[in-house]
PyMOL Python script that loads the backbone (N, CA, C, O; Angstrom):
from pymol import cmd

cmd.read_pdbstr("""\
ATOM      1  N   UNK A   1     113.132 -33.375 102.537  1.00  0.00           N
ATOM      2  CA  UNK A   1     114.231 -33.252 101.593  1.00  0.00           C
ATOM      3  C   UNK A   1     115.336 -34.249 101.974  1.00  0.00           C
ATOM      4  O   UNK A   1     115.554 -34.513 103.157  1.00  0.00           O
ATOM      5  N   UNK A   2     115.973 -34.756 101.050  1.00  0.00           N
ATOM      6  CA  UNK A   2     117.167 -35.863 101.337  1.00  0.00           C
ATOM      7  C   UNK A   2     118.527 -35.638 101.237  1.00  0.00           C
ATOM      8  O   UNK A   2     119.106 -34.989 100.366  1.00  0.00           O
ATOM      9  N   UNK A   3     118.959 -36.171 102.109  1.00  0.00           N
ATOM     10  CA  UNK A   3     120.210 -35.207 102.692  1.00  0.00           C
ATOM     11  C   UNK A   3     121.231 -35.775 101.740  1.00  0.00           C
ATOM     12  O   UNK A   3     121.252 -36.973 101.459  1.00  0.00           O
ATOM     13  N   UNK A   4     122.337 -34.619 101.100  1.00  0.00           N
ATOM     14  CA  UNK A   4     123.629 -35.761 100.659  1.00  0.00           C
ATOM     15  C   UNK A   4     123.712 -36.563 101.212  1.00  0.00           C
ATOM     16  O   UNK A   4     123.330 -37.577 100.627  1.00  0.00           O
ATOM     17  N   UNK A   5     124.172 -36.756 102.505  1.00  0.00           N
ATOM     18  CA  UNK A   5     124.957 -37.800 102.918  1.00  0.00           C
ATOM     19  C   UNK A   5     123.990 -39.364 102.364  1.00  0.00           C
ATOM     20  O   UNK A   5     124.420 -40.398 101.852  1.00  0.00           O
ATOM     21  N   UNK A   6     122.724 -39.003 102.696  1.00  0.00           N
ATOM     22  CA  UNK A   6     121.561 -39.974 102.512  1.00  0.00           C
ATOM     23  C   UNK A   6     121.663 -40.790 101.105  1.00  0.00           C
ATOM     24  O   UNK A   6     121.662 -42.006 100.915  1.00  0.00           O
ATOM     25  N   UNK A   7     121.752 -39.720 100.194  1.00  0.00           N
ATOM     26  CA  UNK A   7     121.683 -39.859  98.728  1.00  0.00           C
ATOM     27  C   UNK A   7     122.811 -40.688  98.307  1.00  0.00           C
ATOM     28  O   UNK A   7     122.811 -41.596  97.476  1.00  0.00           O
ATOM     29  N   UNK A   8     123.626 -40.299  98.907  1.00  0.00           N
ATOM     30  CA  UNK A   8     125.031 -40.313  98.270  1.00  0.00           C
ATOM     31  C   UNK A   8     125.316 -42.602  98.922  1.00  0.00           C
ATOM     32  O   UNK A   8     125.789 -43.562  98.314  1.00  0.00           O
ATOM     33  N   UNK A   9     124.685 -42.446 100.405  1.00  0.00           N
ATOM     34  CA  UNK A   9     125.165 -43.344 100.920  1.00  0.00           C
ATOM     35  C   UNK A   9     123.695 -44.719 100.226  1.00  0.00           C
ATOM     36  O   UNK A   9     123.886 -45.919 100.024  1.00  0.00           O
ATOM     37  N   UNK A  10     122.713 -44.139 100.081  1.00  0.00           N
ATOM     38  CA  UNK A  10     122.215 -45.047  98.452  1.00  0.00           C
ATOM     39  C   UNK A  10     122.774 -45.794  97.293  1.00  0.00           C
ATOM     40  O   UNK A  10     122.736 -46.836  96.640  1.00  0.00           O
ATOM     41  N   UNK A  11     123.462 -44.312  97.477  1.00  0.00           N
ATOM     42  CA  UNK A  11     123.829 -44.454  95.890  1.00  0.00           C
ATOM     43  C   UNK A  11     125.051 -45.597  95.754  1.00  0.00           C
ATOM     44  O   UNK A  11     124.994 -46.393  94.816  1.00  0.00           O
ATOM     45  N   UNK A  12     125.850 -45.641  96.447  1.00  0.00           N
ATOM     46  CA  UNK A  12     126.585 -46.129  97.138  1.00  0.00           C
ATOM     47  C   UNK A  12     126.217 -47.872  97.536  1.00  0.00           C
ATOM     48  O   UNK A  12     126.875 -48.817  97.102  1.00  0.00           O
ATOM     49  N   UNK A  13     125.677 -47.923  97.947  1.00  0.00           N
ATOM     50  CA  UNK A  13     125.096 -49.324  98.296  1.00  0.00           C
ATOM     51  C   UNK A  13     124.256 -50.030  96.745  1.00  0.00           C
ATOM     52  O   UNK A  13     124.325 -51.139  96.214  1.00  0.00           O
ATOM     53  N   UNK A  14     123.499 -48.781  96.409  1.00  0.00           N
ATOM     54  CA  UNK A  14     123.341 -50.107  94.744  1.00  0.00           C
ATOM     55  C   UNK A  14     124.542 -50.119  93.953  1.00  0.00           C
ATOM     56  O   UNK A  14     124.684 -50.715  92.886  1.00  0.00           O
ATOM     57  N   UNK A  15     125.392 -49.420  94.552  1.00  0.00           N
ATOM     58  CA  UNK A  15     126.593 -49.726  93.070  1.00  0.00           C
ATOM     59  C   UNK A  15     127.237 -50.860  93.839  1.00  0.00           C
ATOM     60  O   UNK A  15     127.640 -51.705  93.040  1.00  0.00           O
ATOM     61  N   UNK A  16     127.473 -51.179  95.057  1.00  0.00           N
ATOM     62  CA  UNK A  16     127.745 -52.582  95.943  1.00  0.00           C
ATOM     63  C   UNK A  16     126.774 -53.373  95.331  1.00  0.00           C
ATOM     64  O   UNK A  16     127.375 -53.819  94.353  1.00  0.00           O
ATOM     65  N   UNK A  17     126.086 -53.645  95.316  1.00  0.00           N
ATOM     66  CA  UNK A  17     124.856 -54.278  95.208  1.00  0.00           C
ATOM     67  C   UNK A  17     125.092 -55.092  93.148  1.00  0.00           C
ATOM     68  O   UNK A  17     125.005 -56.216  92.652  1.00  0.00           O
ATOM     69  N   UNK A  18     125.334 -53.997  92.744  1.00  0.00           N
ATOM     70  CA  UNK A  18     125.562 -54.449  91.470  1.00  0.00           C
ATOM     71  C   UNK A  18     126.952 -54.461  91.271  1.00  0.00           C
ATOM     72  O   UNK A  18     127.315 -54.410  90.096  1.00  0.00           O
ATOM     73  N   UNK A  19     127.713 -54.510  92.040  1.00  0.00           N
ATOM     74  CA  UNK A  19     129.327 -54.945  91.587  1.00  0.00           C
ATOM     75  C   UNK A  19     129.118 -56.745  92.258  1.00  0.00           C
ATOM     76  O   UNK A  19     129.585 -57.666  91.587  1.00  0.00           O
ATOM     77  N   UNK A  20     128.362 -57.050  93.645  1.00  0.00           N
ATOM     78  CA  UNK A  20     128.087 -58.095  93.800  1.00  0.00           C
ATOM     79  C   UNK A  20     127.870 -58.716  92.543  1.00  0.00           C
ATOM     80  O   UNK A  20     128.667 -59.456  91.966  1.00  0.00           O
ATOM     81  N   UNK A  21     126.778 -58.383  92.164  1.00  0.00           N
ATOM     82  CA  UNK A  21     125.876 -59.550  90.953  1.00  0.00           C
ATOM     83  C   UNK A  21     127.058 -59.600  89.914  1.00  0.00           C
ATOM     84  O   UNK A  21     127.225 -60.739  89.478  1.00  0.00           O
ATOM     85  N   UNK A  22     127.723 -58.871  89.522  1.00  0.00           N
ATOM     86  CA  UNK A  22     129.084 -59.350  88.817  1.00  0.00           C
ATOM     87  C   UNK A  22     130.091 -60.414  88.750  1.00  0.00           C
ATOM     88  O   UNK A  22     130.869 -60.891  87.924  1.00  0.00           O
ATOM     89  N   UNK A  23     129.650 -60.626  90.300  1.00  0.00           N
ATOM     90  CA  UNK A  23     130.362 -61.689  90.996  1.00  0.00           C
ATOM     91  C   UNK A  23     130.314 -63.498  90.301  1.00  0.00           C
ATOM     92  O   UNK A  23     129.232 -63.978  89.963  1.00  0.00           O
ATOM     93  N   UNK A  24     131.335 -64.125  90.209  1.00  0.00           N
ATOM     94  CA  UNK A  24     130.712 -65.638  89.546  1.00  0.00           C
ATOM     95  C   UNK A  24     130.090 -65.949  91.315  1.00  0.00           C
ATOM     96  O   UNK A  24     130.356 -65.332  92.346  1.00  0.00           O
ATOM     97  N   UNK A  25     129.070 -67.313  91.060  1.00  0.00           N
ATOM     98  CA  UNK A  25     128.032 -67.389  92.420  1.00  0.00           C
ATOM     99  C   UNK A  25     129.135 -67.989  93.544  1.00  0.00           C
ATOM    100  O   UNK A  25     129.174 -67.580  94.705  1.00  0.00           O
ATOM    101  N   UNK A  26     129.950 -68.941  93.047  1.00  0.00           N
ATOM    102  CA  UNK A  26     130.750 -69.090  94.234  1.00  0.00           C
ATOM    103  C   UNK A  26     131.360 -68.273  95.111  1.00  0.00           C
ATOM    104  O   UNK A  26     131.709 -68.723  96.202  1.00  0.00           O
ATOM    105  N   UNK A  27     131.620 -66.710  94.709  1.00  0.00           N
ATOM    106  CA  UNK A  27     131.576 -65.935  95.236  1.00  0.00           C
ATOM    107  C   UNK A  27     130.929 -64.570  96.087  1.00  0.00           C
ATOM    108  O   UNK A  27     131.336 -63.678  96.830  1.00  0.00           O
ATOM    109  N   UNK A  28     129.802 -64.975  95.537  1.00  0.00           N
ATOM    110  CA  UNK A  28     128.315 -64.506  95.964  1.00  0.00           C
ATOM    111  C   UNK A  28     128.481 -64.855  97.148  1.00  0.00           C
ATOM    112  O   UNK A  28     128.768 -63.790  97.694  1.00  0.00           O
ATOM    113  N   UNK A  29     128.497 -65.833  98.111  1.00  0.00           N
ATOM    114  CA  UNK A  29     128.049 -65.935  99.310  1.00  0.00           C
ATOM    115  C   UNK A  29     129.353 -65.297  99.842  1.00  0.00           C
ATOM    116  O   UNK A  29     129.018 -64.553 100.764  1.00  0.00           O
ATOM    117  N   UNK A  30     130.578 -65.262  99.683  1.00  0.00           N
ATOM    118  CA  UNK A  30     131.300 -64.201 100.297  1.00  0.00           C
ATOM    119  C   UNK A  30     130.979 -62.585 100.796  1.00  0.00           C
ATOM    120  O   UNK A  30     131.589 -61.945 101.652  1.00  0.00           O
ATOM    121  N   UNK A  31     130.328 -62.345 100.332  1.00  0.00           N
ATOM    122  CA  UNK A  31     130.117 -61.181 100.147  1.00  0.00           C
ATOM    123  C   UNK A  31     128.911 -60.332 100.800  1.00  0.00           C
ATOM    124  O   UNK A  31     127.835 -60.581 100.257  1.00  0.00           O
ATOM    125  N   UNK A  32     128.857 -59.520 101.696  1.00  0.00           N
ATOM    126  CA  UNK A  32     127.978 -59.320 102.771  1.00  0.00           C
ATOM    127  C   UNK A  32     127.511 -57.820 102.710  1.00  0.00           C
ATOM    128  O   UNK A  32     128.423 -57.057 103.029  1.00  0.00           O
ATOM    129  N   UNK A  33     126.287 -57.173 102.371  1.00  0.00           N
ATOM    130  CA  UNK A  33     126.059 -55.677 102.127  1.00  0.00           C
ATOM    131  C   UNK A  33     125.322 -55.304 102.783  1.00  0.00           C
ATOM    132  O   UNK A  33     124.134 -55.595 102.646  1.00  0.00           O
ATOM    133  N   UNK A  34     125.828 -54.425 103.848  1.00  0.00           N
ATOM    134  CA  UNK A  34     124.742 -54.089 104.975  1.00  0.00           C
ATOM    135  C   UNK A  34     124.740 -51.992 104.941  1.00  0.00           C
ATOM    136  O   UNK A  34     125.615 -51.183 104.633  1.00  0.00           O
ATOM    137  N   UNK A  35     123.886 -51.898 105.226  1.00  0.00           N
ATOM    138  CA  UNK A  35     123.781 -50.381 105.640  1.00  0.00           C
ATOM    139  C   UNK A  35     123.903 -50.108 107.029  1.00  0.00           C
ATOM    140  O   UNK A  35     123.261 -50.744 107.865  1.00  0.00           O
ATOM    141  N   UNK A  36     124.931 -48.921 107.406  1.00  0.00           N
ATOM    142  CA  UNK A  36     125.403 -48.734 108.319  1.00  0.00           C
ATOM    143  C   UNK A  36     124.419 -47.825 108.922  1.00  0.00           C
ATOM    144  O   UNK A  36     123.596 -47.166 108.288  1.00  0.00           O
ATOM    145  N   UNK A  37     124.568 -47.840 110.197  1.00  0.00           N
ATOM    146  CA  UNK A  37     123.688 -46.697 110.928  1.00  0.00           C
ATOM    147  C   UNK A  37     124.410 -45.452 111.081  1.00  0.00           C
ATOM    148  O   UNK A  37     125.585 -45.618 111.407  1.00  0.00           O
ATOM    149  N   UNK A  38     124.061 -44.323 110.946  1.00  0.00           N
ATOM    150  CA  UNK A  38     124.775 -43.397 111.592  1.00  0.00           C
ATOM    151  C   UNK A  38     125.156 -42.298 109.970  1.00  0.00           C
ATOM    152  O   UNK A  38     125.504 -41.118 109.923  1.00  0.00           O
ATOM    153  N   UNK A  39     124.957 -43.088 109.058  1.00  0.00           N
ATOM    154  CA  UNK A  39     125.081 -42.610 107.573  1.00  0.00           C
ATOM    155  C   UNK A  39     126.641 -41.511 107.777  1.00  0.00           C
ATOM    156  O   UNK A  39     126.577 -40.286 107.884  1.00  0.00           O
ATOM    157  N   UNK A  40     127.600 -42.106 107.787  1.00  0.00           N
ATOM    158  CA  UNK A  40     128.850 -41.110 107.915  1.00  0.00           C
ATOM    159  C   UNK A  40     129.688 -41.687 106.637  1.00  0.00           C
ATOM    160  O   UNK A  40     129.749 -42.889 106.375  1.00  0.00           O
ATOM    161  N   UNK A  41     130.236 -40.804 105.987  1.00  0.00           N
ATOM    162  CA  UNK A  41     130.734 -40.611 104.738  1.00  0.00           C
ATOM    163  C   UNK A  41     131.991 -41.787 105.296  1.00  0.00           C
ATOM    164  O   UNK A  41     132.237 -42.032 106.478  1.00  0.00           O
ATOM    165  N   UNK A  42     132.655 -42.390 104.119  1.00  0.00           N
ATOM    166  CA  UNK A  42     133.726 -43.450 104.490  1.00  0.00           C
ATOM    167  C   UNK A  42     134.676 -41.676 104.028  1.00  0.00           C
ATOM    168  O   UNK A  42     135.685 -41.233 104.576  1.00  0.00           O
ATOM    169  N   UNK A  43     134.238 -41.332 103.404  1.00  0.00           N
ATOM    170  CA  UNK A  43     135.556 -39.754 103.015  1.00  0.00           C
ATOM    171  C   UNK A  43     136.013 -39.138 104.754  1.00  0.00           C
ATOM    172  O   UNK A  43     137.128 -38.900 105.218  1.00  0.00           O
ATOM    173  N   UNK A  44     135.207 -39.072 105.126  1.00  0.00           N
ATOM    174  CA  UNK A  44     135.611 -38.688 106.495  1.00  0.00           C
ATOM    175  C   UNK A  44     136.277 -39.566 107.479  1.00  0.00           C
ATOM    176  O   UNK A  44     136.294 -39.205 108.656  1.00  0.00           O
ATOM    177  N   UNK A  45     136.793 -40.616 107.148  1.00  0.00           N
ATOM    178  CA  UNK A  45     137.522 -41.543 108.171  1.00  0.00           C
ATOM    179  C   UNK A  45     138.932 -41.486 107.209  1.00  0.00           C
ATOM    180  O   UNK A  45     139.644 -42.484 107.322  1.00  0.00           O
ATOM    181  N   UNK A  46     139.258 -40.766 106.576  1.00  0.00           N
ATOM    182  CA  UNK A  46     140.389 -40.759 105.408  1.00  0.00           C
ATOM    183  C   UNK A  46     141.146 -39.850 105.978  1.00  0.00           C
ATOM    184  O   UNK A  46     142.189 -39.486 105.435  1.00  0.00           O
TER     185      UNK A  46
END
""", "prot")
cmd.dss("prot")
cmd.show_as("cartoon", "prot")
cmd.util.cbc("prot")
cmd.orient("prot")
């Protein structure tokens, strides 16, 4: 079974993922999307 945090931190990374491609390309290479280890909510560092 898949944990919120799991789901959520997916879900999360394709909407990065497609706010990138929005991007004009010169700004494409700015832009760096990595998955973190440890899967901890960014809500909890707030």
């Amino acid at each position: 079974m898949t944990s919120y945090a799991t789901s959520t931190a997916r879900s999360d990374l394709s909407e990065l993922r497609r706010l990138k491609s929005l991007l004009p390309p010169e700004l494409k290479s700015w832009v760096t999307i990595e998955a973190a280890t440890g899967c901890q909510s960014a809500a909890s560092h707030l």
